[in-house]
N, CA, C and O of each residue as an XYZ file, in Angstrom:
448
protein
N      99.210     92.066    104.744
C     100.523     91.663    104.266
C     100.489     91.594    102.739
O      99.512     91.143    102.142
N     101.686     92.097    102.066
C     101.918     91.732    100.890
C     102.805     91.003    100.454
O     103.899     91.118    101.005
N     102.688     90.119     99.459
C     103.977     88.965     99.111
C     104.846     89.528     98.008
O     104.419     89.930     96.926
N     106.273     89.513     98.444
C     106.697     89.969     97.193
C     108.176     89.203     97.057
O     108.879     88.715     97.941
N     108.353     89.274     95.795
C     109.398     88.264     95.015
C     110.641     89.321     94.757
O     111.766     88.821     94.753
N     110.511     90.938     94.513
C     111.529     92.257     94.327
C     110.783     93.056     94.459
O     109.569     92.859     94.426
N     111.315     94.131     94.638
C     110.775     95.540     94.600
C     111.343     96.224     93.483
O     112.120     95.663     92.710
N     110.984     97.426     93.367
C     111.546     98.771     92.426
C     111.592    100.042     93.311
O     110.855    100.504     94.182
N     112.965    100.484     92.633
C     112.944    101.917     93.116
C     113.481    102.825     91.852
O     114.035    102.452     90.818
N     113.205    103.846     92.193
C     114.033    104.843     91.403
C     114.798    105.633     91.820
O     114.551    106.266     92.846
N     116.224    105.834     90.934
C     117.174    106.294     91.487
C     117.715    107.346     90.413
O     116.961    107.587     89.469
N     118.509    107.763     90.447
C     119.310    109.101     89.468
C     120.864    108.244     88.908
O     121.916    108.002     89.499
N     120.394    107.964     87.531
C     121.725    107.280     87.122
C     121.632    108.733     86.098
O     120.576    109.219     85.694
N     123.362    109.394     85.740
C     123.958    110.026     85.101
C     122.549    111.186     84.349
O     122.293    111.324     83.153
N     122.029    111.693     85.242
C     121.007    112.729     85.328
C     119.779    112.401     85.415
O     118.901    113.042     85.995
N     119.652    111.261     84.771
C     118.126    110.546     84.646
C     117.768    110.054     85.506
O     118.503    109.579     86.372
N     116.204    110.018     85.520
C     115.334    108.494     86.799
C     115.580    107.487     86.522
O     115.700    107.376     85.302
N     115.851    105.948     87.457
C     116.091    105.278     86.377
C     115.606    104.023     87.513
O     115.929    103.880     88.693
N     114.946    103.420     86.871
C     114.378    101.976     87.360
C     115.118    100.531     88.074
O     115.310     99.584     87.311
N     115.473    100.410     89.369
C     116.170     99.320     89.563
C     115.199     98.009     90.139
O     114.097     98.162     90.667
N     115.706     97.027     89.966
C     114.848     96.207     90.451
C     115.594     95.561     91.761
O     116.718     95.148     91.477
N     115.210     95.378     93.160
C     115.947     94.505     94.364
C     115.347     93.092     93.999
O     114.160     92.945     93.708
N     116.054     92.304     94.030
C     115.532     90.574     94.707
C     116.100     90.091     95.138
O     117.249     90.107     94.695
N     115.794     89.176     96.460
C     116.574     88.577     97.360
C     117.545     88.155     96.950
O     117.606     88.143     95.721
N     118.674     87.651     97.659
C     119.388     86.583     97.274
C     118.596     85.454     97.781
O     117.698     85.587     98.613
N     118.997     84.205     97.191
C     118.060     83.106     96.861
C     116.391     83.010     96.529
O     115.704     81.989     96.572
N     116.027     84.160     96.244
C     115.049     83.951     95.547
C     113.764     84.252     96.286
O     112.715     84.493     95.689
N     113.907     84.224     97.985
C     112.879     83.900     98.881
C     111.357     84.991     98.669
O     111.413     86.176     98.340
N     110.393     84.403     98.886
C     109.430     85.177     99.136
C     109.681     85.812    100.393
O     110.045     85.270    101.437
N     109.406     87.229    100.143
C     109.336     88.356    101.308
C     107.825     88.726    101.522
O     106.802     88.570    100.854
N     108.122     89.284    102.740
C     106.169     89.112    103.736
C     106.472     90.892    103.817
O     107.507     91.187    104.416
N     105.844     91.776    103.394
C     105.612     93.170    103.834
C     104.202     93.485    104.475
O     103.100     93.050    104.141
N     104.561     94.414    105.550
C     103.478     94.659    106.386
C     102.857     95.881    105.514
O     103.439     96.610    104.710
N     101.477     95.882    105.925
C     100.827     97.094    105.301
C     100.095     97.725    106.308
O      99.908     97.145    107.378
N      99.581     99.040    106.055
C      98.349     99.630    106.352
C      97.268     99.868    105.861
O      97.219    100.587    104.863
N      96.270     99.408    106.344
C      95.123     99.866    105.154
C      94.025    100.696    105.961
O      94.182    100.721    107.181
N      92.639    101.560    105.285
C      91.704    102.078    105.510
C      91.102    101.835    104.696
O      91.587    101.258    103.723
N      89.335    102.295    104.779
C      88.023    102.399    103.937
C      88.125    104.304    103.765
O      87.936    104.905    104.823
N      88.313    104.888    102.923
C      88.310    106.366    103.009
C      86.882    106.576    102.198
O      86.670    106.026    101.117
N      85.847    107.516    102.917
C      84.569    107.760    102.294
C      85.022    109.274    101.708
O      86.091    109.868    101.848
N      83.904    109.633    101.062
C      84.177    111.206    100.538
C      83.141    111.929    101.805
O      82.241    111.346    102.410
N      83.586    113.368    101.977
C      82.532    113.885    102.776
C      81.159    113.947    102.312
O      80.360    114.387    103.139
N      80.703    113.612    101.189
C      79.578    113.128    100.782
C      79.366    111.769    100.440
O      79.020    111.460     99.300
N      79.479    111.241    101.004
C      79.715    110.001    100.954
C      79.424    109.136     99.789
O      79.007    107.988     99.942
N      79.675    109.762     98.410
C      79.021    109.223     96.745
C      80.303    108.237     96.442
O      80.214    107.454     95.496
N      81.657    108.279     97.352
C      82.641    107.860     96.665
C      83.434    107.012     97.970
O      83.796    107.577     99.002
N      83.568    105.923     97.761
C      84.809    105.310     98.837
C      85.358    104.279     98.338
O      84.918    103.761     97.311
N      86.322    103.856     98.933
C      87.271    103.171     98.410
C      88.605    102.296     99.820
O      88.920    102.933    100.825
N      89.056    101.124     99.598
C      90.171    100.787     99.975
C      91.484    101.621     99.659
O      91.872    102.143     98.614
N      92.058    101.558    100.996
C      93.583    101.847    100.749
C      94.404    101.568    101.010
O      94.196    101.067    102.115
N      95.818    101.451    100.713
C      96.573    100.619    101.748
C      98.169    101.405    101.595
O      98.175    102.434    100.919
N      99.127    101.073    102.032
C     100.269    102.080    102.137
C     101.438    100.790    102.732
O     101.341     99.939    103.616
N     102.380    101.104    101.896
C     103.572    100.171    102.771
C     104.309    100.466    103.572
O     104.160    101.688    103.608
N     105.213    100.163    104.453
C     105.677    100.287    105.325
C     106.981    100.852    104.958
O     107.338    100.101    104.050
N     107.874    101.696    105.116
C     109.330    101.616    104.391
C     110.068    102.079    106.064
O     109.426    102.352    107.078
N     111.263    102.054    105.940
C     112.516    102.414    106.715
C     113.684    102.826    106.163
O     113.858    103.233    105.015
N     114.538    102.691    107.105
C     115.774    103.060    106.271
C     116.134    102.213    105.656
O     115.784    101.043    105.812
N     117.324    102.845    104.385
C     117.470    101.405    103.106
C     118.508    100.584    103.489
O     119.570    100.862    104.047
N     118.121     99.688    103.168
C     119.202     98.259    103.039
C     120.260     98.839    102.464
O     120.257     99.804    101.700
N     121.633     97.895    103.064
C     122.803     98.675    102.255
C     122.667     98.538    100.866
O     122.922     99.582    100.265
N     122.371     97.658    100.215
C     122.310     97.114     98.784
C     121.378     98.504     98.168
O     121.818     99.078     97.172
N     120.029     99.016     98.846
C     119.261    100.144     98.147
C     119.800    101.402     97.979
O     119.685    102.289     97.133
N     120.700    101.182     99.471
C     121.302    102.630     99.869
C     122.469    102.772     98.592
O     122.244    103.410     97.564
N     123.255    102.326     98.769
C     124.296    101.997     97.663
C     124.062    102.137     96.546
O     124.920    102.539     95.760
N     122.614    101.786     96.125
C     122.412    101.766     94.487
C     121.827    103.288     94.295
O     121.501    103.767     93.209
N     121.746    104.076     95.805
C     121.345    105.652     95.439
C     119.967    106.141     96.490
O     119.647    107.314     96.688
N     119.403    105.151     96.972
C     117.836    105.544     97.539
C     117.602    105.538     98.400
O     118.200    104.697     99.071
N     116.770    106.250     99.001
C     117.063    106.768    100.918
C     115.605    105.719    101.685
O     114.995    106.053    102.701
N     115.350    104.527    100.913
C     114.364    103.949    102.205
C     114.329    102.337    101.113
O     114.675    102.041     99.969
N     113.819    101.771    102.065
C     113.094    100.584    101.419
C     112.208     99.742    102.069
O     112.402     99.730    103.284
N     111.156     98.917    101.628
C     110.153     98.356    102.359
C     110.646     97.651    103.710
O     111.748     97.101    103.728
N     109.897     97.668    104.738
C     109.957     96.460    105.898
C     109.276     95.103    105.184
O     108.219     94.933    104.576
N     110.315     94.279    105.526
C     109.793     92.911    105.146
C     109.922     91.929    107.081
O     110.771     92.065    107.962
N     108.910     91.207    107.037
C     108.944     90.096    108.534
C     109.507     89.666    108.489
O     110.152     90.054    107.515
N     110.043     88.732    108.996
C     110.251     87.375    109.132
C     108.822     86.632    108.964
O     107.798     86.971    109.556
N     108.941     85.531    108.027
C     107.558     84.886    107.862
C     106.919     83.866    108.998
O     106.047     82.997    109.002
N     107.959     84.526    110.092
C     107.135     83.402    111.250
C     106.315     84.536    112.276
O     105.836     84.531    113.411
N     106.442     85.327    111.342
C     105.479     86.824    112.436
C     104.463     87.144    111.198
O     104.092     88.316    111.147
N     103.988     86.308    110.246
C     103.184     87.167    109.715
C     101.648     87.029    110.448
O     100.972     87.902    110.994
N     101.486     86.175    110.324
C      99.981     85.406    111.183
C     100.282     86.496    112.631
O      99.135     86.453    113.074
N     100.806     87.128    113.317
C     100.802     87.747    114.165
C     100.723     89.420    113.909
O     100.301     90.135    114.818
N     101.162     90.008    112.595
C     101.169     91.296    111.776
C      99.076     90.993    111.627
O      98.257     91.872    111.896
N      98.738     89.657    111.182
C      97.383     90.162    111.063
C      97.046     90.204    111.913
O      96.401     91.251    111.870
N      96.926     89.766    113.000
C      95.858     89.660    113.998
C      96.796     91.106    115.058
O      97.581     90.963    115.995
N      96.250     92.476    114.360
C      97.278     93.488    114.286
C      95.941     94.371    115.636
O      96.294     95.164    116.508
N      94.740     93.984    115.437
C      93.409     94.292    116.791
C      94.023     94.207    117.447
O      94.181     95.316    117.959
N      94.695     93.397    117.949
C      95.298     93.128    119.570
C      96.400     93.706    120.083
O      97.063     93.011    120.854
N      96.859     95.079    119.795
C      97.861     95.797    119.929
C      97.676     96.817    119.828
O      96.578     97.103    119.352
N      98.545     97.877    120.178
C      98.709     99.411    120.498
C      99.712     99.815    119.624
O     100.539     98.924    119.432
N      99.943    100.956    118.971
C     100.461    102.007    117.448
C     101.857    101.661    117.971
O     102.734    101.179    117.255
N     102.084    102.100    120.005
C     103.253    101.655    120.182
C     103.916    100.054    119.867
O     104.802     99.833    119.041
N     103.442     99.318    120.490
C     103.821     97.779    120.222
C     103.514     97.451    119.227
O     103.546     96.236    119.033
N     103.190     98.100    118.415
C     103.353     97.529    116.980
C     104.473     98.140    116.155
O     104.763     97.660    115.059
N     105.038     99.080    116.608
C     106.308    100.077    115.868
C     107.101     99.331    117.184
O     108.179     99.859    116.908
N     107.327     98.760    118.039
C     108.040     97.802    118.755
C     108.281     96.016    117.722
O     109.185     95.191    117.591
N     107.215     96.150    117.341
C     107.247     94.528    117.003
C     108.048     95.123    115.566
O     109.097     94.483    115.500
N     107.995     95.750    114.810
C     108.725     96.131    113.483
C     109.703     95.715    113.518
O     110.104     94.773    112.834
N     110.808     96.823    114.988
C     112.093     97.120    114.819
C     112.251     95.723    114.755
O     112.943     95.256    113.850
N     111.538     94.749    115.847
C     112.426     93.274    116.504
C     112.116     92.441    115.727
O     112.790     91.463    116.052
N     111.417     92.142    114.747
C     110.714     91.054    113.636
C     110.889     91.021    112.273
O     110.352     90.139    111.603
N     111.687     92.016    111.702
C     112.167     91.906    110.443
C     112.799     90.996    110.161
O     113.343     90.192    110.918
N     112.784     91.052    108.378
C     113.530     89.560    108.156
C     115.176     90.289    107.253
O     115.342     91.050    106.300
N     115.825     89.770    107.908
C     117.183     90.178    107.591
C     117.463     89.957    105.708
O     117.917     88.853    105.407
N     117.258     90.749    104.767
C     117.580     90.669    103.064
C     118.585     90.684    102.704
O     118.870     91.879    102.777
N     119.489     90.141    102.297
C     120.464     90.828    101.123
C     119.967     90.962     99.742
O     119.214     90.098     99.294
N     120.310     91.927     99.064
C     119.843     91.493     97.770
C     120.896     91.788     96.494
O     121.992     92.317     96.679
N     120.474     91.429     95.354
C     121.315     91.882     94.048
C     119.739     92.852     93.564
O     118.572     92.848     93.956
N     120.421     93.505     92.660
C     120.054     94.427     91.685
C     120.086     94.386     90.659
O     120.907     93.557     90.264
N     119.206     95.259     89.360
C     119.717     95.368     88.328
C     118.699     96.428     87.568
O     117.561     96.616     87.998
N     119.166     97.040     86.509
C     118.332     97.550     86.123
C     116.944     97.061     85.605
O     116.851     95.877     85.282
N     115.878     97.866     85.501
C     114.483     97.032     85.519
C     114.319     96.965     83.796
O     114.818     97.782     83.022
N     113.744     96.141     83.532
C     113.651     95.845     82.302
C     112.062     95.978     81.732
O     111.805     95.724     80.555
């Protein structure tokens, strides 16, 4: 899991990339699920952690501001259950996603 306070995306304002920032309304800490691995090299001189976030389709607030996905955030009464993530199957866990999110609104603004 990762904790996060906003995100960033980039979007196309009047030709350019351009940096927005999401944060909740009221402020709340958001719980994002992750994936991670150990990736070795086929010679094994080089490895490393990795990890990857989760995204879906965007919130109206992301969609609106231009961008076609945004992170899955829990509900923080499923996170202790996202770790103990051994005890489940690829299916029931893309089951527990759809039903355990935590409902966001957010404001925007450009990133500074």
């Amino acid at each position: 899991m990762l904790p996060f306070t906003s995100f960033f995306e980039w979007v196309e304002r009047k030709g350019k990339k351009t940096q927005i920032q999401f944060i909740p309304e009221g402020g709340s800490l958001m719980w994002a699920p992750i994936l991670w691995d150990y990736w070795t090299s086929p010679g094994k001189e080089v490895g490393y952690f990795s990890c990857t976030l989760i995204t879906d389709d965007p919130a109206p607030e992301v969609e609106a501001a231009g961008h076609d996905r945004s992170p899955i955030f829990l509900d923080a009464d499923y996170v202790e259950a996202w770790l103990d993530a051994e005890s489940g199957s690829a299916e029931g866990w893309q089951e527990f996603l759809k039903g355990h999110r935590e409902t966001v609104a957010y404001r925007h603004s450009l990133a500074a």
